[in-house]
DRENTORKOL-3810 file (N, C-alpha, C; in nm, 4 decimals):
REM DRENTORKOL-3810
@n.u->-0.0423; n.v->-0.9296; n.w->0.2568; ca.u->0.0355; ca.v->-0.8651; ca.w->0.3600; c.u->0.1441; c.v->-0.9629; c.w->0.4018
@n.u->0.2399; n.v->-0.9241; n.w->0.3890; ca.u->0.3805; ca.v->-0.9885; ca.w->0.4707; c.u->0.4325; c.v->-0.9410; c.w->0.5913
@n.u->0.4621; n.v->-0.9870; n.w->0.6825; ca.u->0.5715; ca.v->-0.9610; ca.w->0.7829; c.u->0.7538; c.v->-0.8990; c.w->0.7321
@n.u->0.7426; n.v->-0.7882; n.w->0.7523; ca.u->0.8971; ca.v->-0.7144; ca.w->0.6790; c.u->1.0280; c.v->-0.8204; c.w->0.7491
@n.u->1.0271; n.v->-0.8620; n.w->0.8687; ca.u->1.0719; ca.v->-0.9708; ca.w->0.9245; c.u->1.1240; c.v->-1.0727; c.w->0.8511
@n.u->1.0083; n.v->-1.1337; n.w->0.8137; ca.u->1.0017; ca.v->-1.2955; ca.w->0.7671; c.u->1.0315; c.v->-1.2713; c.w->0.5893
@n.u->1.0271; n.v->-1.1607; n.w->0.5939; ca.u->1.0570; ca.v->-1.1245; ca.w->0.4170; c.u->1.1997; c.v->-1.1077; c.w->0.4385
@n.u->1.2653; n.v->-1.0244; n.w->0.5453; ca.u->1.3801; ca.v->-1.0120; ca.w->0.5769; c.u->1.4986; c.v->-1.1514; c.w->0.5832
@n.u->1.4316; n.v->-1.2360; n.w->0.6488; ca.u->1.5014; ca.v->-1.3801; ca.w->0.7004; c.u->1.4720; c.v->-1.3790; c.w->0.5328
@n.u->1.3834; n.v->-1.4312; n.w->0.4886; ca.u->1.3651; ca.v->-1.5083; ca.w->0.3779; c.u->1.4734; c.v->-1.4980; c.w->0.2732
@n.u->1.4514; n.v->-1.3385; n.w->0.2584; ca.u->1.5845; ca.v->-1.2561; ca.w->0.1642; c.u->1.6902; c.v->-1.2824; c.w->0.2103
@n.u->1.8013; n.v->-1.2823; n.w->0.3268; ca.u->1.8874; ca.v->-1.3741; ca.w->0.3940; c.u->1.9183; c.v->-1.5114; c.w->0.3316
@n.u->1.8124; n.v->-1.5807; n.w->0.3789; ca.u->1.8332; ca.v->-1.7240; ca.w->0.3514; c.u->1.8625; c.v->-1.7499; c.w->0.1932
@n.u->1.7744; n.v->-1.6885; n.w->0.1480; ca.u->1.8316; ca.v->-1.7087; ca.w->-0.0360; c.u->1.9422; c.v->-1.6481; c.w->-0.0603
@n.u->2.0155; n.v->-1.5620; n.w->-0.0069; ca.u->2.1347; ca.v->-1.4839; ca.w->-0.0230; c.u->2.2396; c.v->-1.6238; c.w->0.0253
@n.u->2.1954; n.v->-1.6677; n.w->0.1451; ca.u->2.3363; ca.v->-1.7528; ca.w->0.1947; c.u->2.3457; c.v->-1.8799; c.w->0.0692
@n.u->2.2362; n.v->-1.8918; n.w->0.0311; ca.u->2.1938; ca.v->-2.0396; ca.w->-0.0064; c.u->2.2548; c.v->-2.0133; c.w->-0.1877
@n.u->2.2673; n.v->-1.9301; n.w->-0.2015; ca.u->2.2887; ca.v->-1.8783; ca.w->-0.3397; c.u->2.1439; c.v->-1.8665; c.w->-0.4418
@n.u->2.0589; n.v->-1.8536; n.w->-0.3671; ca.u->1.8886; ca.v->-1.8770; ca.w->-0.4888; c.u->1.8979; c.v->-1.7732; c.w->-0.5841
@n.u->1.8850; n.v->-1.7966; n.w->-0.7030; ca.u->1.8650; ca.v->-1.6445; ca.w->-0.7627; c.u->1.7271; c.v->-1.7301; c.w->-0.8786
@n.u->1.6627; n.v->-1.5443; n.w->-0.9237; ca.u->1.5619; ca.v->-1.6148; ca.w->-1.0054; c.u->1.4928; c.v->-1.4849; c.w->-0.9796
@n.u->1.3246; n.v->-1.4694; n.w->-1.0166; ca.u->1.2848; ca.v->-1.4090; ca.w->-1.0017; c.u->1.1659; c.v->-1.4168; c.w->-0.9210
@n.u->1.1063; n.v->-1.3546; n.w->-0.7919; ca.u->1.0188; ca.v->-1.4285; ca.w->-0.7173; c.u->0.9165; c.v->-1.2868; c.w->-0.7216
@n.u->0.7996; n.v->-1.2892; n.w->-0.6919; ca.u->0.7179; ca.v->-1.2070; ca.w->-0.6305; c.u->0.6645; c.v->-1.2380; c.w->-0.4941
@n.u->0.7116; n.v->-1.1392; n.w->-0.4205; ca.u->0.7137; ca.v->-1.0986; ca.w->-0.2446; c.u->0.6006; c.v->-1.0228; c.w->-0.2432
@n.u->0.5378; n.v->-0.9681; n.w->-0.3281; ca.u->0.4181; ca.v->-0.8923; ca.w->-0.2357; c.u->0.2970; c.v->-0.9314; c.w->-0.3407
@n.u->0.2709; n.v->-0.9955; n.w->-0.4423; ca.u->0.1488; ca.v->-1.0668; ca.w->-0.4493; c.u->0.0557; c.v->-0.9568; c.w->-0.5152
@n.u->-0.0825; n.v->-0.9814; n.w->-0.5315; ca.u->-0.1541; ca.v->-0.9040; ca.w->-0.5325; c.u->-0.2145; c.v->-0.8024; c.w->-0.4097
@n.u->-0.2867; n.v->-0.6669; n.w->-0.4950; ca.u->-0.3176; ca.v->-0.6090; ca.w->-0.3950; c.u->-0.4829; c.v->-0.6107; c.w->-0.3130
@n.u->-0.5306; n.v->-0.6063; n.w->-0.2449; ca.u->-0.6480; ca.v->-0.6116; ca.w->-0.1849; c.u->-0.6934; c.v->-0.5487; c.w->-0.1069
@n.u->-0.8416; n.v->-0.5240; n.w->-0.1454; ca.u->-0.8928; ca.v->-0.4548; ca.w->-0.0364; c.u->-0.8959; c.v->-0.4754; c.w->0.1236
@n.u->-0.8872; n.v->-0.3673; n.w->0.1768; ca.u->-0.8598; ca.v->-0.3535; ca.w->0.3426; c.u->-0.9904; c.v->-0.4369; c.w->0.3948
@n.u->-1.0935; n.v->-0.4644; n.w->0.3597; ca.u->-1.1891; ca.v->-0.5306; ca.w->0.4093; c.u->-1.1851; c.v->-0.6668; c.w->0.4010
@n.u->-1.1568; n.v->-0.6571; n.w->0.2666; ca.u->-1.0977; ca.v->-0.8580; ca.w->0.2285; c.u->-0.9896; c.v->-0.8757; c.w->0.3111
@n.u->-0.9075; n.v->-0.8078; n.w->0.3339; ca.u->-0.8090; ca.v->-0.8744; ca.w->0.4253; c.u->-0.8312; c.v->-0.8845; c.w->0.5291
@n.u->-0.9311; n.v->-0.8303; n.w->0.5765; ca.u->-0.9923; ca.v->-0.8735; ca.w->0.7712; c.u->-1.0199; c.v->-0.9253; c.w->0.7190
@n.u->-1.1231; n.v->-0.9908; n.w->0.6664; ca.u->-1.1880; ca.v->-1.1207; ca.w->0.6159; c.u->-1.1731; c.v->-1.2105; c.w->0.6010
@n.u->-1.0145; n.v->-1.2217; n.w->0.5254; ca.u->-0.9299; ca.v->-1.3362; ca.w->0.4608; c.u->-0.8527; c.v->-1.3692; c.w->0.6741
@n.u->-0.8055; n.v->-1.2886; n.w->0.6906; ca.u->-0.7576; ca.v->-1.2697; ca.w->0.8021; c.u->-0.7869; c.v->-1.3813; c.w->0.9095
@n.u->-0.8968; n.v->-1.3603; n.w->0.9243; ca.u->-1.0284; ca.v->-1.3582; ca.w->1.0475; c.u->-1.0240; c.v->-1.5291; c.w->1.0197
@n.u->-1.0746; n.v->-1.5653; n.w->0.8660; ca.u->-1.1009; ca.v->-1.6908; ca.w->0.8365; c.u->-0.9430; c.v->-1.7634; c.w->0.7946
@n.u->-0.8369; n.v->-1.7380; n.w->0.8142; ca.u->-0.7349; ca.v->-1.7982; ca.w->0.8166; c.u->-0.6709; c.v->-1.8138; c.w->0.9787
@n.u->-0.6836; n.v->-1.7020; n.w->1.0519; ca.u->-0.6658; ca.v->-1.7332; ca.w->1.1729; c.u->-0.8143; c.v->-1.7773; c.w->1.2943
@n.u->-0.9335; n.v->-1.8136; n.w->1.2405; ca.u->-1.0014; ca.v->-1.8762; ca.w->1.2755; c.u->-1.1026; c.v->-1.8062; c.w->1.4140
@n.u->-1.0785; n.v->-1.6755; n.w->1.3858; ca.u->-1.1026; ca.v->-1.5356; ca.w->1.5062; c.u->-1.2501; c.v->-1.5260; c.w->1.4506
@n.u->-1.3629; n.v->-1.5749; n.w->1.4908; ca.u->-1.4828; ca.v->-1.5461; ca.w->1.5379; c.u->-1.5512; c.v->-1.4299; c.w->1.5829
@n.u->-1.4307; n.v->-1.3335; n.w->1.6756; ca.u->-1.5231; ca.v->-1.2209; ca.w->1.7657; c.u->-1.5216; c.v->-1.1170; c.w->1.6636
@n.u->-1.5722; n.v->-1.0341; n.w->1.7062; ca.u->-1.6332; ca.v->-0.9078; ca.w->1.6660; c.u->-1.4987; c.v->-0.8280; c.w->1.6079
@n.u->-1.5278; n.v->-0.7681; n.w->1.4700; ca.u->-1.4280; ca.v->-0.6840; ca.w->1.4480; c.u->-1.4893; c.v->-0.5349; c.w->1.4395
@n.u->-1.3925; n.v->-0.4431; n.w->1.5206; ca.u->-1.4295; ca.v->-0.2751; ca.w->1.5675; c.u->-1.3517; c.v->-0.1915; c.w->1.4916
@n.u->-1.4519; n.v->-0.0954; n.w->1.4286; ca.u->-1.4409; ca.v->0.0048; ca.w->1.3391; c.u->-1.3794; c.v->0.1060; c.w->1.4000
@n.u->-1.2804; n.v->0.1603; n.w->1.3403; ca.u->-1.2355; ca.v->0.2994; ca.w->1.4550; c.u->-1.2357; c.v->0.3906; c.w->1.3385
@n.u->-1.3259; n.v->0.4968; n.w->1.4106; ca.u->-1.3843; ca.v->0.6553; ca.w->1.3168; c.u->-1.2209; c.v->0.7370; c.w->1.3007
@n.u->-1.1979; n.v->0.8163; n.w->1.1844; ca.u->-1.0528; ca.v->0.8327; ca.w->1.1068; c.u->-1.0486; c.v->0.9691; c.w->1.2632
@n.u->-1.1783; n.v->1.0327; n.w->1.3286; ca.u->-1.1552; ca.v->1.1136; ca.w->1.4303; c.u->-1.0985; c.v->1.0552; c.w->1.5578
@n.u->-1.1116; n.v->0.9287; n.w->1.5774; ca.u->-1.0943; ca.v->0.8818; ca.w->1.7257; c.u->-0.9667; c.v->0.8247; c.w->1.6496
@n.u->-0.8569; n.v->0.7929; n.w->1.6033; ca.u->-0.7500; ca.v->0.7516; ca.w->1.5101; c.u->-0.6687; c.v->0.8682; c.w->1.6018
@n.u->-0.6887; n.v->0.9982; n.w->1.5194; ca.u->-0.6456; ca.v->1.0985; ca.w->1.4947; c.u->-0.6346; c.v->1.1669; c.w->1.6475
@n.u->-0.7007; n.v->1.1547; n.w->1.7674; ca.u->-0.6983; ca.v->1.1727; ca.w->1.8525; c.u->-0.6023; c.v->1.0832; c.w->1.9460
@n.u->-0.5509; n.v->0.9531; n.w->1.8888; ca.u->-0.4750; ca.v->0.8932; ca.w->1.9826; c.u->-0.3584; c.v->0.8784; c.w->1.9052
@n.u->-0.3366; n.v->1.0448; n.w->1.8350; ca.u->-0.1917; ca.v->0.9730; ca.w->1.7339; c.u->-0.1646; c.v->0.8960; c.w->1.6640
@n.u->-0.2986; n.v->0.8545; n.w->1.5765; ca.u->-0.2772; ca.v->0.7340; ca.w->1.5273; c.u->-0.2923; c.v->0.8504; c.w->1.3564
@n.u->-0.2011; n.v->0.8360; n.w->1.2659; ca.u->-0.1789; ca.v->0.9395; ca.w->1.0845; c.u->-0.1872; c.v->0.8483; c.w->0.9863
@n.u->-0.1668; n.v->0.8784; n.w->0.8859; ca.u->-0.1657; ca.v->0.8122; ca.w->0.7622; c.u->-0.0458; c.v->0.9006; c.w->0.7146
@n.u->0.0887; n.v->0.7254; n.w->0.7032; ca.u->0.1797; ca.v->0.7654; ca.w->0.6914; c.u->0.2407; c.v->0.7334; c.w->0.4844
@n.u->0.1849; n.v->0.6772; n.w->0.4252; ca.u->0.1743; ca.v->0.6684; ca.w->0.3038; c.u->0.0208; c.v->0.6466; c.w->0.2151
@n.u->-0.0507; n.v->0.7289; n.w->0.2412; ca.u->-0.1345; ca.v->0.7371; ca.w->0.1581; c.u->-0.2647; c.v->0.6848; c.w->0.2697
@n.u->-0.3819; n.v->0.6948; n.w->0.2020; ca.u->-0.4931; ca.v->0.6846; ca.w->0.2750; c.u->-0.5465; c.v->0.5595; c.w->0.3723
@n.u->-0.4231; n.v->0.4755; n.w->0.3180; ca.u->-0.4703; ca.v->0.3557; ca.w->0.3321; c.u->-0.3630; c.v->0.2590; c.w->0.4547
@n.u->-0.2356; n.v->0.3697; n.w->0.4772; ca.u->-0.1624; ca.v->0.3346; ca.w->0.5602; c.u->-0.1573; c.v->0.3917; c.w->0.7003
@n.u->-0.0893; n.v->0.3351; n.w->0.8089; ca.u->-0.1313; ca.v->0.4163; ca.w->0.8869; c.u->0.0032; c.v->0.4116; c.w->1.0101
@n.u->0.0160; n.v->0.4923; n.w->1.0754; ca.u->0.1326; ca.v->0.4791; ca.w->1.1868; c.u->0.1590; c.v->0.5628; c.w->1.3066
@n.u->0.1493; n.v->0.5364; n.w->1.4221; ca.u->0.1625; ca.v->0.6065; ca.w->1.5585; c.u->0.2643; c.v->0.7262; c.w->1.5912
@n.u->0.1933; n.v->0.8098; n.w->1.6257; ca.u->0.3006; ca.v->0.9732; ca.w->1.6561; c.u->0.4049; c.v->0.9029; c.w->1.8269
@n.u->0.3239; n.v->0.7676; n.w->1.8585; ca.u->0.3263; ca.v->0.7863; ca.w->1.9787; c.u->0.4867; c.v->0.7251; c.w->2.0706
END
């Protein structure tokens, strides 16, 4: 997972700087569980992580805006 941001600056900065070449920006892909995981143990977060049912989502406007696995606020 990247920050669209910091991919943004990044793409910038090689533009001013003249970089050319070929880079890969998004890496491999991974499961949504490994990445809390990877997450959790890179930012060093201990507490409890909470499951939210796809019904209680769906009740606070919360869709799946590219595929099953994405997700984004009506709100």
């Amino acid at each position: 997972m990247i920050d669209a941001g910091d991919l943004a600056a990044w793409l910038l900065d090689c533009a001013e700087k003249g970089t050319t070449g070929t880079y890969n920006a998004v890496g491999p892909t991974v499961p949504f569980g490994e990445w809390v995981a990877l997450s959790r143990e890179t930012g060093r977060y201990t507490g409890p992580v909470v499951e939210a049912d796809g019904d209680w989502l769906l009740g606070h406007k919360v869709v799946q805006a590219m595929g099953p696995e994405s997700l984004r606020s009506l709100m």
